[in-house]
LUMZA-419072 format. One record per residue: residue number from 1; z, y, x of N, C-alpha, C in turn. Coordinates in nm, 2 decimals. Layout:
<recs>
REC   num      n.Z      n.Y      n.X     ca.Z     ca.Y     ca.X      c.Z      c.Y      c.X
REC   NUM        Z        Y        X        Z        Y        X        Z        Y        X
...
</recs>
This chain:
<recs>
REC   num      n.Z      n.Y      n.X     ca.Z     ca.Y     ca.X      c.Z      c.Y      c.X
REC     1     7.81     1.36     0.84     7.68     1.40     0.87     7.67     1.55     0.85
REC     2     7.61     1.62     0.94     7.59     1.80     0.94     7.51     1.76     0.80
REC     3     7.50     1.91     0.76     7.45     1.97     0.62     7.33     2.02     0.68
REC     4     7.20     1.99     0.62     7.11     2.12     0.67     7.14     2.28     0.66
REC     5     7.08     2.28     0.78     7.11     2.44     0.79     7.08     2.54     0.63
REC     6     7.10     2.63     0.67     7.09     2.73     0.52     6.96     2.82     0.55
REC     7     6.84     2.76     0.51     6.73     2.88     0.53     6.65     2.91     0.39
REC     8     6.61     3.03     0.39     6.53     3.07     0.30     6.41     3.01     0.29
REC     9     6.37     2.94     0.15     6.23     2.85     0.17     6.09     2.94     0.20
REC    10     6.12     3.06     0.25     5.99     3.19     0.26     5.98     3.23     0.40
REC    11     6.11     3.15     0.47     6.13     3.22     0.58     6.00     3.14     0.71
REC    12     5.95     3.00     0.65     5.91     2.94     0.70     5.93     2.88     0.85
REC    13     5.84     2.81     0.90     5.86     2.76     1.03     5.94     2.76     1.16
REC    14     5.93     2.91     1.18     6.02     3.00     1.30     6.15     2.98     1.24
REC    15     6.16     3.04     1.12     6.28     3.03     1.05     6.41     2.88     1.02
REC    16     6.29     2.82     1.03     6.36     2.71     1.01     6.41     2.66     1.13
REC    17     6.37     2.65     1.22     6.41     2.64     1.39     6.51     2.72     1.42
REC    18     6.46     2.85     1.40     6.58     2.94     1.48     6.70     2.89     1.36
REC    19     6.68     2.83     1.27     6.86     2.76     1.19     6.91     2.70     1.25
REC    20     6.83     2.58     1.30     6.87     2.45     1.38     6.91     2.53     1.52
REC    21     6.83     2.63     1.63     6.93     2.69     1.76     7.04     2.68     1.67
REC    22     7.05     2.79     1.60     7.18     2.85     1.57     7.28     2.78     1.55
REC    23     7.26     2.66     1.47     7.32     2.55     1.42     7.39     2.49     1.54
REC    24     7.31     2.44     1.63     7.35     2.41     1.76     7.44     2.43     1.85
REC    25     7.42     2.56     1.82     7.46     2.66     1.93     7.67     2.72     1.88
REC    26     7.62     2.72     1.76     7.75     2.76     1.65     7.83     2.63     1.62
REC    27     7.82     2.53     1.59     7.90     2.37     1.54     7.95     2.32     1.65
REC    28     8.09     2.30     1.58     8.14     2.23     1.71     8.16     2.07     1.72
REC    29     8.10     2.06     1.59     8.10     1.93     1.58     7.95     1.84     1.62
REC    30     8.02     1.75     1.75     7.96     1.67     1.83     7.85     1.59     1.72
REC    31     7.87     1.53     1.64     7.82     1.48     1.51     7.66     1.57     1.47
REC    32     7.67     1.67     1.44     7.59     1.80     1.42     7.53     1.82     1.55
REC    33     7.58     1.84     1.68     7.49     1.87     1.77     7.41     1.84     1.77
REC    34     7.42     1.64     1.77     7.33     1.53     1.81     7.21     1.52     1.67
REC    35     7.23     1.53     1.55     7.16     1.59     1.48     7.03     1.65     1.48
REC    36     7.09     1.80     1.50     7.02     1.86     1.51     6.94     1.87     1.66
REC    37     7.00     1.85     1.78     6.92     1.81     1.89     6.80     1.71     1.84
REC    38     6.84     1.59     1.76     6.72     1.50     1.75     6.64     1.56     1.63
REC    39     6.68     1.66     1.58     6.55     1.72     1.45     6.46     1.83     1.59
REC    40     6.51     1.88     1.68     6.45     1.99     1.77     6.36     1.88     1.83
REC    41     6.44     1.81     1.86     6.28     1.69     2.03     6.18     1.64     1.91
REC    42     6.26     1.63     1.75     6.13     1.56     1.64     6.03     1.69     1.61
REC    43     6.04     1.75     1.65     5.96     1.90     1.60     5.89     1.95     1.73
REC    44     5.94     1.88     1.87     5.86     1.95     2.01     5.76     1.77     2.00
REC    45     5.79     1.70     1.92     5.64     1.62     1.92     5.53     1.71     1.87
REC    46     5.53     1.80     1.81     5.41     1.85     1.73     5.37     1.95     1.80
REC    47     5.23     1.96     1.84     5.22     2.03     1.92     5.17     2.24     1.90
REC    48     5.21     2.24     1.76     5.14     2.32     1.66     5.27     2.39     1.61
REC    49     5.40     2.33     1.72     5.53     2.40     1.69     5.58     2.44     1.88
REC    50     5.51     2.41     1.92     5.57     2.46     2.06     5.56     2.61     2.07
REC    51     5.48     2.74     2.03     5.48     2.87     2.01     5.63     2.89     2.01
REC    52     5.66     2.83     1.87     5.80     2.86     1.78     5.87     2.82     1.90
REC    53     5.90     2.72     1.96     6.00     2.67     2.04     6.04     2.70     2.18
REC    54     5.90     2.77     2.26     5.91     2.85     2.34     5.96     3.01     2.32
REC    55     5.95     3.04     2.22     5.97     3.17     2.14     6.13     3.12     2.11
REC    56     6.22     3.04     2.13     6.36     3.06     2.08     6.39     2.96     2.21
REC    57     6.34     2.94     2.32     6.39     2.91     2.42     6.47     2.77     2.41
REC    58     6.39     2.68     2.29     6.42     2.54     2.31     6.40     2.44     2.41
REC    59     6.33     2.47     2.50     6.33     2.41     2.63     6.49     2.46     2.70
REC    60     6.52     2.56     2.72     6.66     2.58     2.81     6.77     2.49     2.71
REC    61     6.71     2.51     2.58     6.86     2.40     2.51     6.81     2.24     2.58
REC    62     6.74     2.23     2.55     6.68     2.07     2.55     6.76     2.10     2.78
REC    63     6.71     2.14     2.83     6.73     2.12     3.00     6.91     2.13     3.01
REC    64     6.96     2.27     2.92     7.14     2.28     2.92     7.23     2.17     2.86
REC    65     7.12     2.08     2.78     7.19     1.95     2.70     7.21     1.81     2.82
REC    66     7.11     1.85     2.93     7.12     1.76     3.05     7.27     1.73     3.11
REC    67     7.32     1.87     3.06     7.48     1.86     3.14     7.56     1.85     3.08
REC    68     7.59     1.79     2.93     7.72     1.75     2.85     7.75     1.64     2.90
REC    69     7.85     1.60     2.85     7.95     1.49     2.86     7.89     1.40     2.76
REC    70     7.81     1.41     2.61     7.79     1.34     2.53     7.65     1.30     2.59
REC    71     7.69     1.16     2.60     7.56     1.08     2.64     7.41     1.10     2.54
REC    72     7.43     1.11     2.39     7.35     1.08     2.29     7.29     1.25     2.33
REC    73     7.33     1.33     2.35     7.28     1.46     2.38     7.21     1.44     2.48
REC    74     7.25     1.42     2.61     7.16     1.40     2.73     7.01     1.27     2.68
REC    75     7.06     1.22     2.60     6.92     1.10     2.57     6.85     1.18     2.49
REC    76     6.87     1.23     2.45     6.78     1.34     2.34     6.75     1.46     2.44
REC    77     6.78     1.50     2.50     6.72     1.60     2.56     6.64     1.56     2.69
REC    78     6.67     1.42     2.74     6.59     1.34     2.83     6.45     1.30     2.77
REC    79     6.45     1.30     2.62     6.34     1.22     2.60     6.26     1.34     2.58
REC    80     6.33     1.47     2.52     6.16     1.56     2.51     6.18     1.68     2.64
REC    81     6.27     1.64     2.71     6.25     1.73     2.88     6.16     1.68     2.95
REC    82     6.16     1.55     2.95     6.10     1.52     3.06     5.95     1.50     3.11
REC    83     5.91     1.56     3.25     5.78     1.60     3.26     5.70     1.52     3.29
REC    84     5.71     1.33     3.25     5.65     1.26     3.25     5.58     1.22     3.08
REC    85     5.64     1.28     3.01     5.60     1.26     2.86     5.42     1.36     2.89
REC    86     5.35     1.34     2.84     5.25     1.39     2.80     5.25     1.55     2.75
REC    87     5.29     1.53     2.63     5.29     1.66     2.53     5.38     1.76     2.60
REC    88     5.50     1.70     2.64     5.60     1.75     2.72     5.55     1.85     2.85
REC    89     5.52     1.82     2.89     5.43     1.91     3.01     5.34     2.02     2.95
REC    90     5.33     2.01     2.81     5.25     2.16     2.75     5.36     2.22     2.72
REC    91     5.49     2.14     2.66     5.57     2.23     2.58     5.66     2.33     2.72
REC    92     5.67     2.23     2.83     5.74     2.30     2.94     5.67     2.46     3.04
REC    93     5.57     2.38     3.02     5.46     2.46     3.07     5.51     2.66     2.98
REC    94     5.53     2.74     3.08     5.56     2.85     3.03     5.48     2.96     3.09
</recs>
């Protein structure tokens, strides 16, 4: 199981997100991706976090996760891409 990321508890909100991109973006471990992809689509339910999420361009992760080979990535990034979800269509909305 990935470790949570390493953030300063002052850094707050933004901070704590841009851990998880980085996290993402940096681990090569398939284990961790899926992880932390499903803590990003649990954080684009709120809609009081999409600023932050558009601001670190979690929608292009969430649409670039469409094209791995790991199925559990593509379902996670299917469930908060897609522009049939409700909320989802604000968070796409740019």
């Amino acid at each position: 199981m990935a470790q949570k990321p390493k953030v300063d508890p002052h850094v707050g909100r933004l901070g704590y997100l841009q851990a998880l991109v980085t996290e993402f973006q940096e681990t090569e471990s398939q284990d961790a991706k899926e992880q932390v992809l499903a803590n990003l689509a649990n954080f684009a339910y709120d809609p009081s976090n999409y600023q932050y999420l558009r601001q670190l361009q979690v929608v292009d992760l969430f649409l670039d996760s469409l094209s791995e080979e790991n199925e559990t990535l593509v379902e996670f990034a299917i469930a908060r891409a897609s522009p049939k979800c409700s909320d989802c269509k604000s968070l796409l909305a740019l």
